[in-house]
N, C-alpha and C positions, 0 to 999 in steps of 0.2 A: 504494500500500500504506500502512495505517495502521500507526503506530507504537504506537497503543495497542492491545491484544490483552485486557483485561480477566480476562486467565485469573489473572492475582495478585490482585483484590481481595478473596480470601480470605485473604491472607497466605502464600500456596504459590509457586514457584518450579519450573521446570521446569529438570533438571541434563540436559546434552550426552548423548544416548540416552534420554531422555525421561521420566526418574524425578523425578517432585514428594516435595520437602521444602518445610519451612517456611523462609519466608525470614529467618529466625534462626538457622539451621543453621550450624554451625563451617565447614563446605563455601560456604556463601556469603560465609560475616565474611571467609576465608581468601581470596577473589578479588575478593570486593565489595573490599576493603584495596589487591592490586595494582591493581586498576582506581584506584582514588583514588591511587596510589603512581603510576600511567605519566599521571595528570591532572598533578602535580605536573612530571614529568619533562618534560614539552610546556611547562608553564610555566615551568622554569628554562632550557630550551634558547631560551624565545623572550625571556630577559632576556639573553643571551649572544651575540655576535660571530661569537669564535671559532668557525671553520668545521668544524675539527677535533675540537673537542669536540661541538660540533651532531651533527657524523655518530656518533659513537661514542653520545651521547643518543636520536638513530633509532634505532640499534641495540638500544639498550634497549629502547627502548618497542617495537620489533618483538619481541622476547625478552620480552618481558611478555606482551605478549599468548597469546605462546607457553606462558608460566607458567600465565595467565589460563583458557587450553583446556584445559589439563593436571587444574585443579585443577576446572575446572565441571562436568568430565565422569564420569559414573557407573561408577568405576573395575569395578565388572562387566561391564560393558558396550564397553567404551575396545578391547577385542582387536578389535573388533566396528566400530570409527571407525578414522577418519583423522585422528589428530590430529598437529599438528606436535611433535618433540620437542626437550628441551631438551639439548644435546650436553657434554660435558667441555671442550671448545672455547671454550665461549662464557664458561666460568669463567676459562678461560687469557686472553681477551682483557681484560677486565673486570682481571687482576690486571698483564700488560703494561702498558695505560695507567696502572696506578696504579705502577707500578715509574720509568713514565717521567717521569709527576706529581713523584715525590718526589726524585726527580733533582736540582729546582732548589729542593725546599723547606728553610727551613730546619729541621732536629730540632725537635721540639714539648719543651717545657719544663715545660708544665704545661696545663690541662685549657683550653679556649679557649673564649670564649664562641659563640655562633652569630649574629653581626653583622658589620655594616660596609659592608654593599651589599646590594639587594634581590637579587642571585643569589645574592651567598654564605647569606644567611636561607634562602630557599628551597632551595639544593640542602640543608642541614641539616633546614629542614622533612621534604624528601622521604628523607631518612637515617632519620629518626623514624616515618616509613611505610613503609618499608621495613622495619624492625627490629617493628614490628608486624605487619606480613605474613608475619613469617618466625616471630614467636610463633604466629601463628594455625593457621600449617600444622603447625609443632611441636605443635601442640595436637590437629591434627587425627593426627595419628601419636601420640600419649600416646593418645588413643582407640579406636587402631587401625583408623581410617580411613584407608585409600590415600593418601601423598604419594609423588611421586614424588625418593625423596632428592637426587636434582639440582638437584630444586626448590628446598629449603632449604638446599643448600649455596650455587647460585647467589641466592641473597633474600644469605644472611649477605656473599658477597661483595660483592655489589650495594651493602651498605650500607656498607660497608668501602671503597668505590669515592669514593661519594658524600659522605665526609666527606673523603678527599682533592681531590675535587674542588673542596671547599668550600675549601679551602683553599691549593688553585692559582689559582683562579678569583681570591682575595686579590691572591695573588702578582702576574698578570699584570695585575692592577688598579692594581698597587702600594698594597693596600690591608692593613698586616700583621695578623695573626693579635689578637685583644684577649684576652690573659691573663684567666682568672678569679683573682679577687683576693681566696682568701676572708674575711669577718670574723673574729675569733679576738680 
């Protein structure tokens, strides 16, 4: 099977039930986004060790995906598929680990900058794509385009997740937190 399908080089895109939009569509910015958000997440889990974080980053990126079907699919048509869904659960776990993260951290004093190691950069990058994903979906609902609100509560956690991680990830590095220092 070929991977090329040539049916986009008009600029169209085929949405889960089989409805073409442009590939400019808030519907694509809003999964095209998680997709480059769970690229990111593959890439800080493979600058990382810890086995335990790794597995809770699987988790993710399987729950992305999850996101990713939710948001591609032609919400007319979705009663109609099989899509997997996103549960109240999987926000509960997301905010556990971060409960248990902050356990060893110390209180944040002031705004930090996003350095000190190539994971801790990158789980921040992937915070900043996250928080873009979660505008995008928001955007697709100011529209009144189908999200499904778990959606974007689970993006808003997600990025709320991955800035403490960012900042565990320091801890267990023994790498501390770098203060922003502003000019004045």
């Amino acid at each position: 099977m070929k991977i090329y399908t040539k049916a986009g080089d008009e600029g169209k895109t085929s949405l889960i039930g089989g409805t073409r939009v442009p590939k400019s569509h808030i519907r694509i910015e809003s999964y095209g986004t998680v997709d480059e958000l769970n690229s990111f997440i593959g890439l800080l889990s493979d600058l990382l060790e810890d086995a335990t974080i790794k597995k809770v980053l699987g988790e993710v990126q399987d729950r992305l995906f999850t996101v990713g079907s939710s948001l591609a699919c032609d919400p007319e048509k979705e009663s109609n598929l099989k899509i997997p869904d996103l549960k109240e659960e999987d926000i509960v776990f997301l905010e556990q680990h971060m409960d248990s993260m902050n356990e060893v951290l110390e209180p944040m004093k002031s705004f930090i900058l996003p350095v000190g190691h190539q994971a801790i950069s990158t789980a921040h990058i992937a915070r900043c794509v996250c928080r873009r994903a979660e505008r995008w979906c928001v955007n697709l609902q100011e529209e009144s385009l189908f999200v499904d609100p778990t959606v974007i509560k689970y993006l808003n956690r997600l990025s709320d997740y991955l800035f403490v991680l960012a900042r565990y990830v320091g801890h267990i590095k023994g790498i501390p937190d770098q203060p922003w220092k502003p000019r004045v």
